[in-house]
C-alpha positions as CSV (number, residue, x, y, z in Angstrom):
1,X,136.7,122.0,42.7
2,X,133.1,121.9,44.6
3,X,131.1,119.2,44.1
4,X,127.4,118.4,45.3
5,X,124.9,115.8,44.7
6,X,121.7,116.1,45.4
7,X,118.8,113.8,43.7
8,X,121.0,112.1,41.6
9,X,122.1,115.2,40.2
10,X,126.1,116.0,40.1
11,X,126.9,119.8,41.0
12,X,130.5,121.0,40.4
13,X,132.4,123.9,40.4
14,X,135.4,124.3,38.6
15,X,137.5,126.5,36.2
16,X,136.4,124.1,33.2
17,X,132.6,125.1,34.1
18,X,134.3,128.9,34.1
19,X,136.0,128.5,30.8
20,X,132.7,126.6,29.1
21,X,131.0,129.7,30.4
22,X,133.2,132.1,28.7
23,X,133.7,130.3,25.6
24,X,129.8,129.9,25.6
25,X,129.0,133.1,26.4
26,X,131.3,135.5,23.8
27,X,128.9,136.0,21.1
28,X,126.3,137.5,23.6
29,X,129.0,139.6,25.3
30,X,130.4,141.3,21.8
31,X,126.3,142.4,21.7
32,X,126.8,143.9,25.1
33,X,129.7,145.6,24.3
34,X,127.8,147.6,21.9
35,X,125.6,148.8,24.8
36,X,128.4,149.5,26.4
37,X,129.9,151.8,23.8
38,X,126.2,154.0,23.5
39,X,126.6,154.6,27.5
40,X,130.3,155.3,27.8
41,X,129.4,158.1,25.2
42,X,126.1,158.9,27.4
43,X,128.2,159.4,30.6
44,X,130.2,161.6,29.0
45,X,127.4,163.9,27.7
46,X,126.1,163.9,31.2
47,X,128.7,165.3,32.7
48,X,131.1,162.0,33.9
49,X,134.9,161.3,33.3
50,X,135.8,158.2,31.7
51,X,137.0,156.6,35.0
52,X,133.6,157.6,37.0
53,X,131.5,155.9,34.1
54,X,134.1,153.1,33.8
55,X,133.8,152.6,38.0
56,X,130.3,153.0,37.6
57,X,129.9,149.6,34.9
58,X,132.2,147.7,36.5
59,X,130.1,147.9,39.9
60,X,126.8,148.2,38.9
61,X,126.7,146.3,35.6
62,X,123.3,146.7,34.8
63,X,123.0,148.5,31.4
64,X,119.2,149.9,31.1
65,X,120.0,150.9,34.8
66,X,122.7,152.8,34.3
67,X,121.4,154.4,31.0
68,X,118.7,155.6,33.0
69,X,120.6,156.8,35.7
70,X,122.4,158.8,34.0
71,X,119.6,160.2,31.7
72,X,118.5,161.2,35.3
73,X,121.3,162.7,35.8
74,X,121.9,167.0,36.7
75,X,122.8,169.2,39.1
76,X,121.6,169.2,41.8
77,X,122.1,165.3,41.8
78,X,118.6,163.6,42.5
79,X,119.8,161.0,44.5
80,X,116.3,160.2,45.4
81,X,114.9,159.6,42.6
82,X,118.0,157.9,40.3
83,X,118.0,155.4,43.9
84,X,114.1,154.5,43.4
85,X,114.0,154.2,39.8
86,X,117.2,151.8,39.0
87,X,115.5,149.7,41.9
88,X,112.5,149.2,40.3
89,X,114.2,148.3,36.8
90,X,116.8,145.8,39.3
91,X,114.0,144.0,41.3
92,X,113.7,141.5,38.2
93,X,117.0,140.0,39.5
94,X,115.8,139.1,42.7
95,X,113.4,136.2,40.5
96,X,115.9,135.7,38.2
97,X,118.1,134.8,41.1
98,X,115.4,133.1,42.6
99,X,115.0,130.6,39.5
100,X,118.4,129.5,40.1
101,X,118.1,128.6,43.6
102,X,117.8,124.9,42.8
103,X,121.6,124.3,41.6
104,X,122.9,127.3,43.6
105,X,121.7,126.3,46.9
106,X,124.0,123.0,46.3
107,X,126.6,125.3,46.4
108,X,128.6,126.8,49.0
109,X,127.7,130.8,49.5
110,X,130.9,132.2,48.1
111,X,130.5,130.7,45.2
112,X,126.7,131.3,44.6
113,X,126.6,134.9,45.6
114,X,130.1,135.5,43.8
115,X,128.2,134.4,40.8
116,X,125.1,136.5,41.3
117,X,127.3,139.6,41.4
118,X,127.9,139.2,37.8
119,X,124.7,138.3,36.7
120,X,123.0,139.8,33.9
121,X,120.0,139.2,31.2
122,X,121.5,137.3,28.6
123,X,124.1,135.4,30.9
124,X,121.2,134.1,33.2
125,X,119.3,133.1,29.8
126,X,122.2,131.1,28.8
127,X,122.6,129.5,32.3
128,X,118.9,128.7,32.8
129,X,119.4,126.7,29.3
130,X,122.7,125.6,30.7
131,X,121.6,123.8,34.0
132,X,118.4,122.6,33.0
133,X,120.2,120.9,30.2
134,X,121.5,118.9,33.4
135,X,125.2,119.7,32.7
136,X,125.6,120.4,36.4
137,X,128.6,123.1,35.6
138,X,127.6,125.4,38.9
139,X,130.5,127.8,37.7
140,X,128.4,128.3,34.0
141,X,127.1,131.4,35.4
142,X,130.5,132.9,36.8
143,X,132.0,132.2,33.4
144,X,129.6,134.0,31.7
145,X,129.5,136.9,34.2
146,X,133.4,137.4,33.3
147,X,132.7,137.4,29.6
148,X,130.0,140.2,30.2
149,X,131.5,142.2,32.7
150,X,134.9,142.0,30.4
151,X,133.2,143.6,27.2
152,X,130.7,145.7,29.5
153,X,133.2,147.4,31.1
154,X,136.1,147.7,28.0
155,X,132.7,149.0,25.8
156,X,132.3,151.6,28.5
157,X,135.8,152.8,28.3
158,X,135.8,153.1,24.7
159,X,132.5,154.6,24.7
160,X,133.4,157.5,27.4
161,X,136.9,158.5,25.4
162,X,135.0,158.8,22.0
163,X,132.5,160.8,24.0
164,X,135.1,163.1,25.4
165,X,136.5,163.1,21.9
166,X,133.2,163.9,20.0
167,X,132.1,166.6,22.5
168,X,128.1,167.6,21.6
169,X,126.7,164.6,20.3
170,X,124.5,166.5,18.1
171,X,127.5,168.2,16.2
172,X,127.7,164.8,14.0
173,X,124.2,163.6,14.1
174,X,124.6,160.6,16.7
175,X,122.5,162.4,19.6
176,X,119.7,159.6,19.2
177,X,122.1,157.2,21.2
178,X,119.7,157.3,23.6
179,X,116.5,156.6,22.1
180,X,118.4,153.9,19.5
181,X,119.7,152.2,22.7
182,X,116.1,151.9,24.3
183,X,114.2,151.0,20.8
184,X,117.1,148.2,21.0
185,X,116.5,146.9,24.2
186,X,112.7,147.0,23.4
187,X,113.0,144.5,20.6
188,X,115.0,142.0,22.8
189,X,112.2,142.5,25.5
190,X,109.1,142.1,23.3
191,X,107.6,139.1,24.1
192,X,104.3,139.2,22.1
193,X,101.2,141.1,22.6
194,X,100.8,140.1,26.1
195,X,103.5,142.9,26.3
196,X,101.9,145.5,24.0
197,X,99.5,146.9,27.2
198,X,101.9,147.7,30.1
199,X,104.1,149.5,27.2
200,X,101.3,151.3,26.1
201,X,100.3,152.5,29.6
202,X,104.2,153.5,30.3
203,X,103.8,155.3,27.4
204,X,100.9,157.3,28.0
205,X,101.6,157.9,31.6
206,X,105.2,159.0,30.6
207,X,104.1,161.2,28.2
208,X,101.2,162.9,30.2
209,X,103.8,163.1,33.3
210,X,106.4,165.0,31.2
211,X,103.9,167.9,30.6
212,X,102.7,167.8,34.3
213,X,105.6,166.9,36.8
214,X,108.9,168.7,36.9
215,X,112.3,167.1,36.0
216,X,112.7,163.6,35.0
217,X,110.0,162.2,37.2
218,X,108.1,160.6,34.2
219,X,110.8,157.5,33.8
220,X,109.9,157.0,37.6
221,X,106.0,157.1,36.9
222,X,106.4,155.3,33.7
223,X,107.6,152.6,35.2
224,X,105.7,152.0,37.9
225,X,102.3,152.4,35.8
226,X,103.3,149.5,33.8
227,X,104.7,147.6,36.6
228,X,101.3,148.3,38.2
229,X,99.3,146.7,35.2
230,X,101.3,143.5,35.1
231,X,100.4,143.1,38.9
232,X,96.9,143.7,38.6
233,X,97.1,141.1,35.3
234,X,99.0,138.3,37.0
235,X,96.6,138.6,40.1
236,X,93.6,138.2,37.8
């Protein structure tokens, strides 16, 4: 066990902070299993075998990444373009990490960047609420990680088999994975109007780009419109 105190505040690391993390975290991860399922089956239709998807979740673990990706993906491979866009949808976690720099820097590397590796949206919610609560359980966000990456990666799995299984998608009706997927990540990232105006100009620019540039380009151009907006609105 690690312990730190730093301004009165007790730090620890231990396998009960792991196990509250688990425990805590199981409802959310059943909901990202469900993700999981819808890109295990997407793999597939692109073109991947169950254990490249599988290899792919359990390193990347990043769901609207990986959806993405392998929207993107084709032959030939653009490994240009699947590299630039899953960064821009990842540089989130390099704040989100950030806002946990107060407990983790207590902590000894290993077990901060250990933890980071297995940070996702929902754990980091519930370890934000977690350590602000002043609990002090440094391992909250490794516990969660495991229960995330457990039903991320076992989702996949299932997900890739049944899409080997089913074959075309379209054959049974289910080929609006995709866009059900995305509508469902929307609603968890809606955060009010303030949010209605870099979606709209993702929207439009995706739409006008699809008729204009070649290939998949308009997820790209999409994303960095919006992006763009927000930048200009939070320098204002």
């Amino acid at each position: 066990m690690h312990t730190s105190e730093t301004d009165g505040r007790t730090i620890t690391f231990d396998r009960e902070g792991i196990r509250t993390g688990f425990l805590t975290c199981l409802p959310v991860a059943v909901g990202v299993g469900g993700y999981g399922v819808a890109f295990g089956m997407l793999a597939r239709q692109a073109g991947l075998s169950v254990a490249e998807a599988t290899l792919m979740s359990a390193t990347v673990i990043a769901g609207a990444a990986q959806i993405v990706a392998v929207e993107l993906w084709a032959e030939p491979l653009p490994v240009a373009t699947i590299v630039i866009t899953t960064l821009a949808i990842n540089l989130r976690y390099s704040l989100m990490g950030a806002a946990l720099g107060p407990w983790f820097e207590r902590l000894s590397p290993r077990q901060s960047y250990g933890s980071l590796l297995v940070m996702a949206d929902e754990n980091w919610a519930l370890t934000m609420r977690e350590l602000k609560s002043g609990s002090g359980r440094g391992a909250f966000l490794l516990g969660t990680g495991i229960a995330v990456w457990c039903f991320w990666v076992g989702a996949t799995i299932i997900g890739a088999t049944a899409g080997g299984v089913i074959g075309d998608p379209a054959r049974y009706g289910i080929d609006f994975v995709l866009a059900a997927v995305f509508v469902a990540l929307a609603v968890d990232l809606w955060e009010g109007r303030t949010t209605l105006l870099p979606w709209l100009v993702a929207l439009v620019t995706a739409v006008v780009a699809a008729n204009v540039v070649p290939g998949q380009w308009y997820i790209l151009l999409g994303g960095l419109a919006a992006a763009t907006v927000e930048v200009i609105r939070y320098d204002e």
